[in-house]
C-alpha positions in Angstrom: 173.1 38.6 -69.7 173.6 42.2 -70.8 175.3 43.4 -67.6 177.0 39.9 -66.9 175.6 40.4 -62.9 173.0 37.7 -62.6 169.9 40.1 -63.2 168.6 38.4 -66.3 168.2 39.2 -70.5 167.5 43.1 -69.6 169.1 43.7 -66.2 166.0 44.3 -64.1 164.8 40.5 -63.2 166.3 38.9 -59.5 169.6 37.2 -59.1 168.6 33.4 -59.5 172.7 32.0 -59.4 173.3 29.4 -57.3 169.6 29.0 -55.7 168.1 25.6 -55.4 171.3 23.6 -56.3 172.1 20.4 -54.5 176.0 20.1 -54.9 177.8 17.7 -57.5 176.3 14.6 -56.4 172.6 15.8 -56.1 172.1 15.2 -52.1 169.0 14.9 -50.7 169.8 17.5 -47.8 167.2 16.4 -45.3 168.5 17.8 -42.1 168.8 16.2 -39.5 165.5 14.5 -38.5 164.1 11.8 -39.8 164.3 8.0 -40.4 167.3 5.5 -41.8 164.7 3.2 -43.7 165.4 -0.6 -45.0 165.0 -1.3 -48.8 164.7 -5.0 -48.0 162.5 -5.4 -45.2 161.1 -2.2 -44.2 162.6 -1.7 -40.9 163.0 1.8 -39.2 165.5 3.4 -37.2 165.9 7.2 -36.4 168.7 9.0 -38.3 172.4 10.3 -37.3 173.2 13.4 -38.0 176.5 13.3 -39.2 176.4 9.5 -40.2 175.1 9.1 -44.0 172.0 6.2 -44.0 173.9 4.4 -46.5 176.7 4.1 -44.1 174.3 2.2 -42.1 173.3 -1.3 -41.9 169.8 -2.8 -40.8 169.6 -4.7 -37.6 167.3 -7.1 -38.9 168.6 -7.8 -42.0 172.1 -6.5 -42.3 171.3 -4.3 -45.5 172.5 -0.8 -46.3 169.6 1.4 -45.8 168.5 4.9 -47.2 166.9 7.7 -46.2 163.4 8.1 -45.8 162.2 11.2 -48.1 
């Protein structure tokens, strides 16, 4: 980068820095809607927000579950 200000090889293109990163860990960010699902068997329950799905167990099964993308 010519002018070292994020603009690109000739200084003319758009800042790009920093867009469409996820954080160290590579976080799904899916707000705060949606569904806690059950890897083992397939049970539901709405998310949390504030309370990670993997922080979660399932009431049928006990499992940790994840996040329904």
């Amino acid at each position: 980068m010519p002018q070292r200000d994020g603009t690109g090889p000739d200084g003319s293109g758009p800042r790009t820095t920093g867009i469409g990163r996820r954080g160290r860990q590579g976080g799904v960010a899916a707000g705060p809607e949606g569904y806690c699902v059950c890897p083992n068997c397939g049970a539901r329950i709405r998310h949390t927000t504030g309370v990670p799905c993997t922080e979660v167990s399932c009431p049928k099964c006990n499992a940790k579950m994840l996040r329904e993308v």
